[in-house]
C-alpha positions in Angstrom: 17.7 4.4 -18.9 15.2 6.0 -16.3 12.5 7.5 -16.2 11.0 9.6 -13.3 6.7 10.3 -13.4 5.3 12.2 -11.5 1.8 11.3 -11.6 0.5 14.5 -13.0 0.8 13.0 -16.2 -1.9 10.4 -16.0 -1.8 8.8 -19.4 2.1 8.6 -19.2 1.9 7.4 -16.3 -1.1 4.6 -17.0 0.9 3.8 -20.3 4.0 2.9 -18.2 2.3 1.3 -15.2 0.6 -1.4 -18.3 3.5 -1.9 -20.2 6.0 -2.7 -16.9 3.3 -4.9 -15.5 2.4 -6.8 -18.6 5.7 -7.3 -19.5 7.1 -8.4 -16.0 3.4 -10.6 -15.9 4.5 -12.1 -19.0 8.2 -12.9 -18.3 7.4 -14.5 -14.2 6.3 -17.6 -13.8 3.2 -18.3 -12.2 3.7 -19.1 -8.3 2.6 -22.3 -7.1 -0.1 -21.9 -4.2 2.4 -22.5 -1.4 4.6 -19.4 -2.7 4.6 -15.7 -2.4 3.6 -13.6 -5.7 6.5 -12.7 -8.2 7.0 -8.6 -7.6 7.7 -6.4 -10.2 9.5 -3.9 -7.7 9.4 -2.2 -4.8 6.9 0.3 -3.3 8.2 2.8 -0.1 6.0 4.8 1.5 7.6 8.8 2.3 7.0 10.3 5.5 4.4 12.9 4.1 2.4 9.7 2.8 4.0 10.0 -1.2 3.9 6.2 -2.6 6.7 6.2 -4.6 6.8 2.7 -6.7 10.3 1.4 -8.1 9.3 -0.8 -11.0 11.8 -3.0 -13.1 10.3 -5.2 -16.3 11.9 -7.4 -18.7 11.3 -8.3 -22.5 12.4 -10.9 -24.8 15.4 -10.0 -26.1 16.9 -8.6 -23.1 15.5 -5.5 -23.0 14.7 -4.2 -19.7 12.5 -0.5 -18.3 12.5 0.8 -15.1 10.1 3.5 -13.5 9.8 5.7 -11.3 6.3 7.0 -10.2 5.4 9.1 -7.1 1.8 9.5 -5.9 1.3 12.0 -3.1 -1.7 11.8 -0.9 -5.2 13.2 -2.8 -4.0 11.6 -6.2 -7.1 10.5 -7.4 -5.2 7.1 -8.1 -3.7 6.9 -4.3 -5.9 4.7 -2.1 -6.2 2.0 -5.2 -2.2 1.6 -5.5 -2.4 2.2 -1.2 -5.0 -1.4 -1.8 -3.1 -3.1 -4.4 -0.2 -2.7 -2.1 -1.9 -4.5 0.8 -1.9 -1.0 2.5 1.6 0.3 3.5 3.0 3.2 6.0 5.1 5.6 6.4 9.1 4.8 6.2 7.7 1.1 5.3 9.4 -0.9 2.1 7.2 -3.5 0.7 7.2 -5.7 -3.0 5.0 -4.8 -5.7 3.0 -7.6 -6.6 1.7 -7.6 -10.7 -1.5 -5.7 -11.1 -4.0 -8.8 -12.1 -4.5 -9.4 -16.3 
């Protein structure tokens, strides 16, 4: 199943964002200090500067979520995923890395 937020919704969307990430934390391995971070999806940057953030997690018992969430420039929530992202630009792809525990 998928789900598409659009960050208007800020408690779904805070809700979603914890759950994916502490259930993809708590299913990757930590990396050793000579590898890159485990990603819990993939982040793509629109041409009008909309983050949109493809997120995939995983649960015991093989149950898995995915998410969709857009945020559009002036989301009150847009320079801290920009940061988190290691900044990003426009038509640009990049891994999402887990937000820290």
């Amino acid at each position: 199943m998928v789900s598409i937020v659009r960050c208007g919704m800020m408690g779904a969307v805070a809700v979603l964002m914890m759950i994916a990430c502490a259930m993809a934390v708590a299913q990757t391995p930590k990396p050793k200090a000579d590898e890159a971070p485990p990603s819990i999806g993939v982040a793509q940057m629109r041409t009008d500067g909309t983050i949109v953030l493809y997120l995939r997690a995983t649960a015991p018992g093989g149950a898995v979520g995915h998410g969709l969430l857009e945020y559009p420039p002036g989301h009150p929530q847009y320079q801290d995923i920009q940061r988190h992202l290691g900044g990003i630009k426009p038509g640009e792809m990049k891994n999402v890395p887990p937000w820290p525990q």
